[in-house]
N, C-alpha and C positions, 0 to 999 in steps of 0.2 A: 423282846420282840424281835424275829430276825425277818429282816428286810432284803428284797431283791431290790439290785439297783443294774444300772447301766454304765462301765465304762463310757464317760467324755469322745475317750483315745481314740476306741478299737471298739466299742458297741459292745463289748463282754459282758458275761454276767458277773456282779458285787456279791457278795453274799457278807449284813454286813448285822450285828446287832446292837440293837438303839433301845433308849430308856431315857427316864427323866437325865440329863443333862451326860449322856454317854453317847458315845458310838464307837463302838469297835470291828473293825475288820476283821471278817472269817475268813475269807477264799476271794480269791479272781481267777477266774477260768475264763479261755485257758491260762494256766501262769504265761507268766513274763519268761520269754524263755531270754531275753539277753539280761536278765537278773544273775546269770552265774558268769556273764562277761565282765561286772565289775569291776575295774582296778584300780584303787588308790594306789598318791602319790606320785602318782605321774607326773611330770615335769608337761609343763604347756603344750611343747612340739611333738611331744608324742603323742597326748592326750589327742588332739586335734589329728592327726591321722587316723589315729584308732578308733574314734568314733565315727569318724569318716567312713572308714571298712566295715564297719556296722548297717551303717545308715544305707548307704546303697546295695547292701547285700541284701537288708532288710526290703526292699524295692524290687529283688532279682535281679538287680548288677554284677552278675559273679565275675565278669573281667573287672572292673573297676574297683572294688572288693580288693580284686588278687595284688592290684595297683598300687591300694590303699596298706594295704597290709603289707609290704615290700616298704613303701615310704614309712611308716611303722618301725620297721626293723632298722630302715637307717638311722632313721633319728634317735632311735635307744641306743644303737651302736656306737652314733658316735658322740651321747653324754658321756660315753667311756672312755672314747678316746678321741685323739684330734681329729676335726673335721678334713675331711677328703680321701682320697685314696676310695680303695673300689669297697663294693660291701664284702667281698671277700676276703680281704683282709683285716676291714672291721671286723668281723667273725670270728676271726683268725686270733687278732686280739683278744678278746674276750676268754676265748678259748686258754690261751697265753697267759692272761690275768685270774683264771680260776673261775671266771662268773658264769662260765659254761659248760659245762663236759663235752667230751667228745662226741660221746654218742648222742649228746642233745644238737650239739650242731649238725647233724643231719637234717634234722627238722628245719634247724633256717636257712639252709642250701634249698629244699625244700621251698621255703614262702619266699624266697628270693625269686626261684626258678618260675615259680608259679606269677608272681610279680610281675617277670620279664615279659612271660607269654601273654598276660591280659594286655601288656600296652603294645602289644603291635597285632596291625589291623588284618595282617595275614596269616596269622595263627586263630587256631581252632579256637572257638571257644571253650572255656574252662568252666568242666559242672560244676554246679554248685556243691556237691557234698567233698568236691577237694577243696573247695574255698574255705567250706566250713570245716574243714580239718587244720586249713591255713592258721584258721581265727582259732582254733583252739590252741595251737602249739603259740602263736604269738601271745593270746592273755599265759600261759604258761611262763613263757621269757619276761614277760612284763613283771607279771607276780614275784618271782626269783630276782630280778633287778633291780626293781624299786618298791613294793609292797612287804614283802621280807623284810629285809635291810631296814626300812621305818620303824616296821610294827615291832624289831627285836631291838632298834635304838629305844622305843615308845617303852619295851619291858625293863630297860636299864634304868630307867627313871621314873623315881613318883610322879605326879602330878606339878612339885614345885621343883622341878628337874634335878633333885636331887637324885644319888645311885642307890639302888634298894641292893639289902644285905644279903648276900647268900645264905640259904636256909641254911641250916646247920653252923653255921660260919659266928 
């Protein structure tokens, strides 16, 4: 039997089908579209920024967004390396230690810059479609720093953390 329901959330429509002791989800429309912002593994201080830059972008706060995702970049910056110093040279580290390309650091001179501009009060506001270009190069950086790194520790190991043998091997 397929059943029309109501997102709680956002008022959507469920599209969902049910029977003696089942129910399974078809569709929500429209999708989730921060369903592809996902990142594990995140360490607490970054998590907490980044859903921050989410949350009020999701509102149409694109300065505080741009804020949010600046504070974002520092806190993943400097799990790599020591606290302080400018974020440009956190970068610059990164850069230094291989966790970044060059040509990838563009992109976070980029959400740095964009960053700077939303927190002061006489600067133009910042569209929303560079904010959301922001947000995509930071889940980007994210995924490469801390979701990678896991899920390829996660393949070195069975389930009883043992190390699994090279095929052929």
């Amino acid at each position: 039997l397929l059943t029309l329901m109501s997102c709680p959330s956002c008022a959507g429509p469920v599209v969902v089908t049910t029977g003696p002791g089942t129910f399974h989800e078809l569709g929500v429309y429209p999708e989730d579209p921060q369903q592809g912002l996902q990142v594990d593994h995140l360490p607490g201080s970054v998590e907490r920024h980044y859903q921050d830059a989410q949350k009020v972008l999701r509102v149409g706060a694109a300065d505080s967004a741009a804020v949010e995702l600046r504070r974002t970049l520092e806190a993943a910056t400097q799990h790599f390396s020591a606290p302080g110093g400018t974020l440009v040279r956190q970068i610059g580290f990164l850069i230094e230690q291989g966790l970044v390309t060059k040509k990838f650091a563009a992109a976070l001179h980029d959400v740095r810059q964009i960053g700077n501009v939303g927190a002061h009060a006489s600067d133009a506001p910042i569209p929303t479609e560079v904010v959301h270009r922001a947000l995509r190069f930071t889940t980007v950086l994210l995924r490469n720093l801390f979701e990678v790194p896991a899920e390829l520790d996660a393949i070195a190991r069975d389930p009883d953390g043992a190390e699994v043998e090279e095929p052929g091997a």
